[in-house]
C-alpha positions in Angstrom: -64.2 88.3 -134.2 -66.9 85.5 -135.0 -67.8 83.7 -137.9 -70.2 81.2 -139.3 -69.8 79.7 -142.4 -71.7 77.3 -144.7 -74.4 77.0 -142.0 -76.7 74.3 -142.9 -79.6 72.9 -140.4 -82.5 70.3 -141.1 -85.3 69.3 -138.6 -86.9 66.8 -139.9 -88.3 68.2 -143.3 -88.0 71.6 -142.6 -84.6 73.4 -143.6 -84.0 76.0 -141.0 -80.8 77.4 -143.1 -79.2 77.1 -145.9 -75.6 77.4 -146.7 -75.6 80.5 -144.8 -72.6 82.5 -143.9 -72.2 85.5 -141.5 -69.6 87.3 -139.7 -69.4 89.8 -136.3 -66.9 92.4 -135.7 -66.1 94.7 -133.2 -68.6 97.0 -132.0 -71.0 95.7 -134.5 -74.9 96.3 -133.2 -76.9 93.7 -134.9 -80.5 92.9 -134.6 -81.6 89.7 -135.7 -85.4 89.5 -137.3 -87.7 87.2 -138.4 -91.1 85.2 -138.1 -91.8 82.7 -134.9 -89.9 80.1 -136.2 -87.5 80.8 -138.7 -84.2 80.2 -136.6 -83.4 83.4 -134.3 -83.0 81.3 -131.2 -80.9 78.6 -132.3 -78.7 81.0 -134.4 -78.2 82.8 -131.0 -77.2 79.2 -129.7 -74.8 78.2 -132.1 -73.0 81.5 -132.2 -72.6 80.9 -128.2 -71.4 77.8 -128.5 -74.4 75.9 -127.0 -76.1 74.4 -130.2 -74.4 71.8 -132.4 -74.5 72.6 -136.4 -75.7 69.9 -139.0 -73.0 71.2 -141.3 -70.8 74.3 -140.7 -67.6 76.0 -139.5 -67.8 78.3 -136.6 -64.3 80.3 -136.1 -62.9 83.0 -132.6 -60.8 85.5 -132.3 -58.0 84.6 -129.7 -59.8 87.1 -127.2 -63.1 86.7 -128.2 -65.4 86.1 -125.1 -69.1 86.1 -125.4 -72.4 86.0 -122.6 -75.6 84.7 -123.8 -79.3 85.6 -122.6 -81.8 82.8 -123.2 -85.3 83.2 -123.2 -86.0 81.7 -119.8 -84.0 82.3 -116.7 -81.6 79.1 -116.1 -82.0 77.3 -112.7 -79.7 79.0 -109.8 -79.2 76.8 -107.2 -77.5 79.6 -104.8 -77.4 80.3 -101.4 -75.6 83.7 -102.5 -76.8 86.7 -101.7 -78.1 88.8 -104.8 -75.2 91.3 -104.8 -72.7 88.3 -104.0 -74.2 86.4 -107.3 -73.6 89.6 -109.5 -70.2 90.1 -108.1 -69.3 86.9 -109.3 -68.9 88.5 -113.0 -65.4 89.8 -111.4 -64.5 86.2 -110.0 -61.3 86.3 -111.9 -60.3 90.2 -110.4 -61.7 89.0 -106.7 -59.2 85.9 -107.0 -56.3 87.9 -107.8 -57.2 90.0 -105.0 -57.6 87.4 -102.3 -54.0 86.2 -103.8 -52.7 89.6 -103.4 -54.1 89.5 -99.3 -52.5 85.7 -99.2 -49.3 87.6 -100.5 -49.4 89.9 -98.0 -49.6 87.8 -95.0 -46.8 85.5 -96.6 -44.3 88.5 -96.9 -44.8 88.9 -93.2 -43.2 85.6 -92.6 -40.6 85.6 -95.0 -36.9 86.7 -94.2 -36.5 89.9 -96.4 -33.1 89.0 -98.1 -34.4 85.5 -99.4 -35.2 84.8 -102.9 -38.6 83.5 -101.5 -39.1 87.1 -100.7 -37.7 88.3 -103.8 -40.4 86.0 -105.6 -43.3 87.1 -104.0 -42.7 90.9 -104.6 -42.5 90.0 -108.0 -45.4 88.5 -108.2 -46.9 91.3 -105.5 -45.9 93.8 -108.4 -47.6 92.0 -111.2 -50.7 91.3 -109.3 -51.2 94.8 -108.5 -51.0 96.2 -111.7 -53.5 94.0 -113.5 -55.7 95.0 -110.5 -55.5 98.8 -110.1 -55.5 98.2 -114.5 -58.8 96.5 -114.1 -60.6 99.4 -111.3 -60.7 96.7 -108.8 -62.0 99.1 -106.4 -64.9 100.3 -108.5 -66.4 97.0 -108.5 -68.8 98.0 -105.6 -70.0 100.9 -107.5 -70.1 99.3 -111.0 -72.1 96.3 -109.4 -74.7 98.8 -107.4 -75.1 100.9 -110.1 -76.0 98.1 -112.6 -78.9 96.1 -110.5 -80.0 99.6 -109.4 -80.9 100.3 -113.2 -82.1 96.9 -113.8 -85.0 97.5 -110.6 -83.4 96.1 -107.8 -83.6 98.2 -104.1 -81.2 98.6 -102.1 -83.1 96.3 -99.5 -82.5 93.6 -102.1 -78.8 93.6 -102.3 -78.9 90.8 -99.1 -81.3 88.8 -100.0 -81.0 85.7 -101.1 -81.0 84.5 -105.0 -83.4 82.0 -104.0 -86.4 84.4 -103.1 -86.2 86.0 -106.5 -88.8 84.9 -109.2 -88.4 83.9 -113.0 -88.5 87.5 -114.0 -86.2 88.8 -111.5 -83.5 86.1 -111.8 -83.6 87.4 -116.1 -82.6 90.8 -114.9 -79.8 89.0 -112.0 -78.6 87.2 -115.7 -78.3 90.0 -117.6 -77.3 92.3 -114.9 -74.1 89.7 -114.7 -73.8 89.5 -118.5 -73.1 92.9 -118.6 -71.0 93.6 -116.0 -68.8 90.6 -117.7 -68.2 93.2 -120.0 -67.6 90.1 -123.0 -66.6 91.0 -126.7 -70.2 89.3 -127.6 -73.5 89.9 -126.1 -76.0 87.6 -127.2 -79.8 88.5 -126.5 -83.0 86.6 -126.9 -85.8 88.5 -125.9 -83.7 90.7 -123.4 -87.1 93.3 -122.5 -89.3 90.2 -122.1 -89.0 90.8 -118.1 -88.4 94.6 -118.0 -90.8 97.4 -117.1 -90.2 100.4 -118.9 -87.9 102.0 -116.7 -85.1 99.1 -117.0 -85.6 99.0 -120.5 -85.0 102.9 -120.7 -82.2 102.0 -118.5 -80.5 98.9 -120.8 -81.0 101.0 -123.8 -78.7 103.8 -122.4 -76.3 101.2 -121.1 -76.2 99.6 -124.6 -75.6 103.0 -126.3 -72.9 103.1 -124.6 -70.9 99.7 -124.7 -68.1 98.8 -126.2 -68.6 95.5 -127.2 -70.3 93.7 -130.3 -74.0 92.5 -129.9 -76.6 90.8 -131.4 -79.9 91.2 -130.5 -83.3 89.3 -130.6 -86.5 91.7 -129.7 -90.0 92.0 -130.9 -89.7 95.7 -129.0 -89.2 98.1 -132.4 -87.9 101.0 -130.4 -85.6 99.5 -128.3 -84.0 97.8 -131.6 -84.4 101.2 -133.2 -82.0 102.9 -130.3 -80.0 100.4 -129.8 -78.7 98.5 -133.2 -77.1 99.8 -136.7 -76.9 96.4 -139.0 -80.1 93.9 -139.0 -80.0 90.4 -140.0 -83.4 89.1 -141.4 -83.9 85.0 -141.3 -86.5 84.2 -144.1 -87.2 81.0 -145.9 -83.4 79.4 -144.5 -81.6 82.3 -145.7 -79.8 85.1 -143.9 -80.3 88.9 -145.4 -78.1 91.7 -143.8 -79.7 95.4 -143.9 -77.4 98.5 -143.0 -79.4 100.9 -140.7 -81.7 100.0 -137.5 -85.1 98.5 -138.1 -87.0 101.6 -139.3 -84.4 101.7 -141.7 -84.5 98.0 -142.7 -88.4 98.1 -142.8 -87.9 100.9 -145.5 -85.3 99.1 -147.2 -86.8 95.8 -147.3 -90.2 97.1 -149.1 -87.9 99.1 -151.8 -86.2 95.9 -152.4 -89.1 93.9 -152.4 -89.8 96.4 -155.1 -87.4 96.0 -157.4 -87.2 92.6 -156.9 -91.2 91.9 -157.8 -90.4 94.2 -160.7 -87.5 92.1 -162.3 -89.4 89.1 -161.5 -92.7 90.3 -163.3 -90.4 91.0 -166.6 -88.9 88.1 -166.5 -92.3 86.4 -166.1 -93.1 88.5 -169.0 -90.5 87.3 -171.4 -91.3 83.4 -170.2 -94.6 83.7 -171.7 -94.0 85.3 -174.5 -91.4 83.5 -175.3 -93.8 80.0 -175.0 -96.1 81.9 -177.2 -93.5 82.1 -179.6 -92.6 78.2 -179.7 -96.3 77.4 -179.3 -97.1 79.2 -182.6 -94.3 78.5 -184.6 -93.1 74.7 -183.7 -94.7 73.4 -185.8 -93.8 75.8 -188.9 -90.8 74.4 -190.9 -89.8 78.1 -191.6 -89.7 78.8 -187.6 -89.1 75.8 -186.3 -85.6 76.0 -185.6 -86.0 79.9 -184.5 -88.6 78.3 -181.9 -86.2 75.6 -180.5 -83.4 78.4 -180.4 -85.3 80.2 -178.0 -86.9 77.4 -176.4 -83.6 76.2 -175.3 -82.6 80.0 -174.2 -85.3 80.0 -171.9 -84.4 76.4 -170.3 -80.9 78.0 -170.0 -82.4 81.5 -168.1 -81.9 81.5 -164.2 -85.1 82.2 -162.7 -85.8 85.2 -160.5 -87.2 83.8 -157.3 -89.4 85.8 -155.4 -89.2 84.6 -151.7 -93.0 84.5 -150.3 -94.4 87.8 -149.1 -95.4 87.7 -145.2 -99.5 88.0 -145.2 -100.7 91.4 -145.2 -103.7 90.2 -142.6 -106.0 92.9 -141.5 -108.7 93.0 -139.4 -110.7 95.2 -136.8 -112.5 95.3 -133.8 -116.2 94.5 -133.6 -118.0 97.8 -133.9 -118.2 99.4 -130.3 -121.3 99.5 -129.1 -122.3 103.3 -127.9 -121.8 103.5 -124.2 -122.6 106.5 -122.2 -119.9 109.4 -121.5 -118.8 107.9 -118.1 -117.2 104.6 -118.5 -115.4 103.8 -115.5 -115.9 105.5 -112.2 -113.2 104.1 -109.3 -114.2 105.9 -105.6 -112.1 105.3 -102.7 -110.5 102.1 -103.8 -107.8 100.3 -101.8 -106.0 97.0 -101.5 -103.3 95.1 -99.5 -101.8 92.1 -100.0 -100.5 90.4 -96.4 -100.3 94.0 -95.0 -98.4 95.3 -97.9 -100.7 98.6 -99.2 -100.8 98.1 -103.1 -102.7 101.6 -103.0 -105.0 102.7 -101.0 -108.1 105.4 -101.4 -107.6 105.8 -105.3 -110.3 108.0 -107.2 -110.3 107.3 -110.8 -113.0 108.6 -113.6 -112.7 107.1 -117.5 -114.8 108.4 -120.0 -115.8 107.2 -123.7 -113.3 107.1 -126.3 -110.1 107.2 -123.6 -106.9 105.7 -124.6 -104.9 104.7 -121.6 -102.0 103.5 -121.2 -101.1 102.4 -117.7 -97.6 102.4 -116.7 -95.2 101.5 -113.3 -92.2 99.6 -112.5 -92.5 95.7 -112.1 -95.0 95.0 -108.7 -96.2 98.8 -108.3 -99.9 97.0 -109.1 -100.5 97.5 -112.3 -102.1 93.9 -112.8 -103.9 94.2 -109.3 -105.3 97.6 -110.9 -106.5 96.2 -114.0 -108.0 93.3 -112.3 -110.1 95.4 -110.0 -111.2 97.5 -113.2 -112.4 93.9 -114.9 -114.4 93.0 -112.0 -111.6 90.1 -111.3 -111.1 91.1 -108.0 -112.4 92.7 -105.4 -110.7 96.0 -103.6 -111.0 96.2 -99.5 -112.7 99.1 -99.5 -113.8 101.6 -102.0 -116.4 101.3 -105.1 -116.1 100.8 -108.8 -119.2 101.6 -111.1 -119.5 101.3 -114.7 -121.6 103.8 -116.9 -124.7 102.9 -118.8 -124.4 100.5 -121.6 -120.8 99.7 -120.8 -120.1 96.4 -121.7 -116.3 95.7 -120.2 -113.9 93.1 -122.0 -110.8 91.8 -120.2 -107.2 90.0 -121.3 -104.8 89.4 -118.5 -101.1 87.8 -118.0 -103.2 84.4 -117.2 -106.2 84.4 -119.1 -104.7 81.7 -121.1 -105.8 79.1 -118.1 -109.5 79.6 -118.8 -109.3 78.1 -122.3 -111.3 75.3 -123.2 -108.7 72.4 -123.3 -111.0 69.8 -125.3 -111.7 72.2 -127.9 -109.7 73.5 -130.9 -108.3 76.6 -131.9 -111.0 77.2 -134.0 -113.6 76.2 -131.9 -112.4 78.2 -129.0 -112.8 81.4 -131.5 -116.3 80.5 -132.6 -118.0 80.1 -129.3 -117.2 83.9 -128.7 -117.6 85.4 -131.8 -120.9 85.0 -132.8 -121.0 87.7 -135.4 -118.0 86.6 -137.8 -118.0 84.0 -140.2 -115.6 81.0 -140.7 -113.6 83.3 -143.2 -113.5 86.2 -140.5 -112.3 83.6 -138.1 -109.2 82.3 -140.3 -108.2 85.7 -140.7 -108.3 86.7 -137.0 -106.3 83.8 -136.4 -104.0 84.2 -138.7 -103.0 87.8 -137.3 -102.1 85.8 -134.5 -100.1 83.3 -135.6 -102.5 80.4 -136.1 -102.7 79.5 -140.0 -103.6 76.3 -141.9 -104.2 73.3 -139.9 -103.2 75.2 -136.7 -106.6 76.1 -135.9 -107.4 72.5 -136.4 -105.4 71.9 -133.0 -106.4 71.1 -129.7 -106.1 74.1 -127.1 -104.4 71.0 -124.7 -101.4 70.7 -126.9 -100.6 74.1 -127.4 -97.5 75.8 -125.7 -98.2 78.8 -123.0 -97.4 81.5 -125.9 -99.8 80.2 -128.1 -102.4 79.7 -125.2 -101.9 83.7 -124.8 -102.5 84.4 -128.0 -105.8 82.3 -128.6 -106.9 84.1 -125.2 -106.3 87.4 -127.0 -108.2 86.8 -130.6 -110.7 85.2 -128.1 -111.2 88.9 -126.2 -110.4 90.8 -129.5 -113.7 88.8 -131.3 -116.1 89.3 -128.5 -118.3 92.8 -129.0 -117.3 95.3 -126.0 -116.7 99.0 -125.8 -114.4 98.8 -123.2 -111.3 96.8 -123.5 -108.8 96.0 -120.7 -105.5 94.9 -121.8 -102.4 93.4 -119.7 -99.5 93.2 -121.4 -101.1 92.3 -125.0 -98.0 92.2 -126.9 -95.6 89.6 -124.6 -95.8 86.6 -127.3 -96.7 88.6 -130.6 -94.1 88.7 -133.5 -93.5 91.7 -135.2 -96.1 91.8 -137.9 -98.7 91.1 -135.2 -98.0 93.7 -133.0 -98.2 96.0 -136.1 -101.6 94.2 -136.9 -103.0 94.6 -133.8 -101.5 98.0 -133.5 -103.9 99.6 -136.4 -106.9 97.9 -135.1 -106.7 99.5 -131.6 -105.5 103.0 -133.6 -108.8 102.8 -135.8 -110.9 101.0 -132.8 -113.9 103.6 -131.7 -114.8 102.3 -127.9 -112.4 102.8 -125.0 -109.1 101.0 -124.0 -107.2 101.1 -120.8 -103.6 99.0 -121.4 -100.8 97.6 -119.5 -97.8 97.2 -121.9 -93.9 98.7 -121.6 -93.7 98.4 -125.3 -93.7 102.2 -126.8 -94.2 101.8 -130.5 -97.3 99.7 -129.8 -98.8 102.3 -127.5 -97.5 104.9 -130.0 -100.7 106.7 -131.8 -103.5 105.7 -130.1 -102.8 106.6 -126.1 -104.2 109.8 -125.4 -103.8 109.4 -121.4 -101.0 108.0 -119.2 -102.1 106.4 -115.6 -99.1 106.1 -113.3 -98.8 103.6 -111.0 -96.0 104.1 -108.3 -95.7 103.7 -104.8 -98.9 103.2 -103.6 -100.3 106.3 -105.8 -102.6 106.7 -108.8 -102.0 109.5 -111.2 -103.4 110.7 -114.2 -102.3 112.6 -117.1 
C-alpha cells in the first residue's frame, strides 16, 4: 500500500535516518516509538506526503488515500458550523447528491422521448447507485455519532468552528480524519487533547477500523489496545517488533540480551586475540602465526551495540510526617460568569492517599486542583490543611513562573536545597535535560521543555503533599516510567489529574470524580 525505501535525512550534523526502508499494508496497526528526537514526526510527514526526503523513494497503491493528525491543530478559518465542518469528510458523496437534486429538476423540463432525457437517466442511474452504495443517508448518524464520542454536545453541533479552542479543533480534525474513512491514518500524539472518555471512545473505534495506521503516542495503554507491529527509531535506524508495546518492551530487552552477549564474546576474542600478537610478534617462531590472526581480526565485522537509553532513577525527597488529616474541603463552590463549576463540595484527604482525579475536558478538574493548592480562591466554602502539611503544586501553566534569566540548572538549585550538583544532573536527566542542556537559559527553551523544568522544579522541593495536573503531557516514554516508580515508592500523599492509565496504574488507591457540577469519591 505504502513504501519508503532508502530513506536517508541529515540536519545539519545529525543523521536522522539512515538508509532506512519500510513498508505498510492493509490493516496493518503500527505504533511508531522512540526518544524526543529521533524522527517520529517527520517520518509521519513524509509518509503523508508533506515532508521532502534528502534521499529516498516513496511509492502508492492506485487507491491508497491517507489523513494525517499533526501535533497542533492547523488554522480553520471557517464560518461553518461544527457539524457542517465534519460533514465535509463526505464532500465528494454530498456533491453527487446535490447533482442527483440538479438531475431531478432537469428531467422535469426535458421532453421524455429525447436523447437529452435518455442521458440524464443514465447518468440518474449511475449516480444513485454509488450513493445508496456509499449509505448516503447514514451520514447524519455516522457524523453525530463520531463528535458525540469525541466530547462534543449536542448544543455544539451549531456552533461555529470559530468559538472552539486548540484542543477542541484536534478532536474537529480527527473527528473528520476518521469519518474520511482513508486507507492510512497517520497519528502524532492523537490523546494529547482527550480526556479519558474520548480516549476510551477512539480506542474502540480503532479496534474496529478497517484501515492501516500508524500511530505516535507516549499513552502505553492506548498503544497496547490499539496496535499489533511497533516500529522503534533509534540512532537513524528503523527496528520493526511483532506484538503491541508490552510485547515489544519484552522483546527488545531479550534482544538487547543476546545482542550484549555476542558482543561481549566477540570483545572477548579481540583481546585475546591482541594478547596473542602482543606476545608473540616479535618471536620468529610465531611471528607469522601472529600476523595470521592479526589480519583475521582486521577482517572480523564488529558487533555494534547501539547505546543503551539511561536507566536514570531517582525519588522523591523524603516526606515529611504530616498529621492524619491532610486536606479538609467544607462547602466549597465556584462559578465562572454564572456558570456553576460545582457548588457546596465536601471533600476530606488523609495521609498516605493516592488520588487520581478524573472528568471529561471542562468538568473542573483544574479549577479543583487550583483551589486545593491555594491558587484560587472558591466563592464560598473553606479549605483547611492538617498539621504539618506542607502542600506542593504543578499545574498546566506553571511553566510561566520560571525564572527566564536563569538556566536549567539554576532554576533546579534554587529549590532544591538538599541535593547535590550530582543529584541535580540526574533529576534532570529523568526529564529530558542532559549534557549542556542544563547549561541553557530557561528564555530559549520551547513550552514542552518549560513544563518539564516546572516539574523537576516541584518534584525537588520537600512536601508531603503533592498536587499534580496533567504531569505526563510532554514526558517521553522512559520518563513517564521514571517518574512512575517514584510516585509508586513515594511515602507522603498525592492527589493527580492525568487521563493516562498506565501512569496512574499502581499507586492510585482513590478515584475523585468530577462531573456535572458534582464531587465524588471512591
Amino acid at each position: 500500500m505504502l513504501a519508503v525505501n532508502h530513506l536517508d535525512i541529515r540536519y545539519g550534523n545529525k543523521h536522522l535516518f539512515r538508509d532506512v526502508s519500510i513498508a505498510v499494508y492493509e490493516g496493518e496497526r503500527i505504533g511508531l516509538v522512540g526518544v524526543n528526537g529521533a524522527g517520529k514526526s517527520t517520518l509521519l510527514k513524509i509518509m503523508a506526503g508533506r515532508s521532502e526526503t534528502d534521499d529516498g523513494v516513496i511509492t502508492r497503491s492506485k487507491s491508497f488515500s491517507v489523513a494525517y493528525l499533526p501535533q497542533e491543530a492547523e488554522v480553520l478559518l471557517s464560518e461553518r458550523t461544527l457539524y457542517e465542518e465534519a460533514e465535509r469528510s463526505f464532500e465528494d458523496l454530498l456533491d453527487l447528491q446535490r447533482e442527483a437534486d440538479e438531475i431531478a429538476d432537469l428531467l422535469t423540463e426535458t421532453a421524455p422521448e429525447s436523447q437529452t432525457c435518455a442521458e440524464l437517466l443514465e447518468r440518474q442511474g449511475e449516480i444513485q447507485h454509488r450513493l445508496e452504495n456509499s449509505n448516503i443517508y447514514t451520514i447524519r448518524t455516522r457524523v453525530e455519532k463520531v463528535l458525540h464520542g469525541l466530547g462534543f454536545s449536542d448544543e455544539d453541533m451549531t456552533m461555529p468552528v470559530s468559538s472552539f479552542s486548540g484542543g477542541w479543533l484536534m478532536r474537529l480534525m480527527l473527528a473528520r480524519m476518521l469519518l474520511a474513512s482513508p486507507s492510512l491514518l497517520l497519528l502524532d500524539e492523537p490523546t494529547n487533547h482527550l480526556d479519558l472518555e474520548s480516549l476510551t471512545w477512539v480506542e474502540s473505534f480503532l479496534q474496529t477500523y478497517h484501515g492501516a495506521m500508524v500511530i505516535v503516542s507516549h499513552d502505553r495503554t492506548f498503544l497496547d489496545r490499539t496496535t499489533s507491529r511497533i516500529w522503534e527509531i533509534s540512532l537513524g535506524n528503523l527496528t520493526a517488533y511483532k506484538g503491541n508495546y508490552s510485547k515489544y518492551v519484552k522483546e527488545k530487552a531479550e534482544r538487547r540480551q543476546i545482542e550484549k552477549a555476542a558482543y561481549d564474546n566477540q570483545q572477548a576474542r579481540i583481546r585475546q586475540t591482541m594478547r596473542f600478537v602482543e606476545r608473540f610478534k616479535a618471536k620468529s617462531t610465531k611471528a607469522r602465526q601472529a600476523q595470521s590472526r592479526l589480519k583475521q581480526l582486521e577482517k572480523l565485522e564488529l558487533i555494534e551495540l547501539a547505546d543503551e537509553e539511561r536507566q536514570i532513577r531517582f525519588s522523591f525527597p523524603p516526606a515529611p510526617r504530616s498529621g492524619k488529616d491532610v486536606l479538609m474541603v467544607r462547602g466549597v463552590s465556584k462559578s465562572f460568569d454564572q456558570k456553576q463549576v460545582f457548588q457546596d463540595v465536601d471533600l476530606h484527604f488523609e495521609r498516605g492517599d493516592k488520588v487520581a482525579v478524573v472528568g471529561v475536558n471542562g468538568a473542573g478538574k483544574s479549577t479543583l486542583m487550583k483551589i486545593l493548592a491555594g491558587q484560587l480562591q472558591p466563592d464560598s466554602g473553606e479549605l483547611r490543611l492538617g498539621a504539618g502539611v506542607i502542600p506542593t503544586y504543578f499545574g498546566q501553566h506553571q511553566a510561566r513562573e520560571l525564572p527566564l534569566d536563569f538556566t536549567v540548572l539554576e532554576t533546579l538549585s534554587h529549590t532544591a536545597e538538599n541535593m547535590t550538583v550530582t543529584q541535580m544532573r540526574s533529576l534532570l536527566g529523568a526529564f529530558l535535560f542532559s549534557g549542556e542542556d542544563v547549561d541553557k537559559k530557561v528564555s530559549v527553551l520551547s513550552g514542552g521543555e518549560k513544563s518539564r523544568l516546572a516539574l523537576a522544579r516541584m518534584i525537588a522541593t520537600p512536601a508531603n503533599c503533592m498536587l499534580l495536573d496533567e504531569p505526563t503531557n510532554h514526558l517521553d516514554m522512559n520518563s513517564q516510567e521514571i517518574l512512575h516508580e517514584a510516585m509508586c515508592q513515594y511515602d507522603g500523599t498525592i492527589i493527580v489529574v492525568s487521563h493516562n492509565r498506565y501512569f496512574l496504574d499502581c499507586f492510585v488507591n482513590k478515584v475523585l470524580e468530577v462531573r456535572n457540577g458534582r464531587i465524588s469519591m471512591y
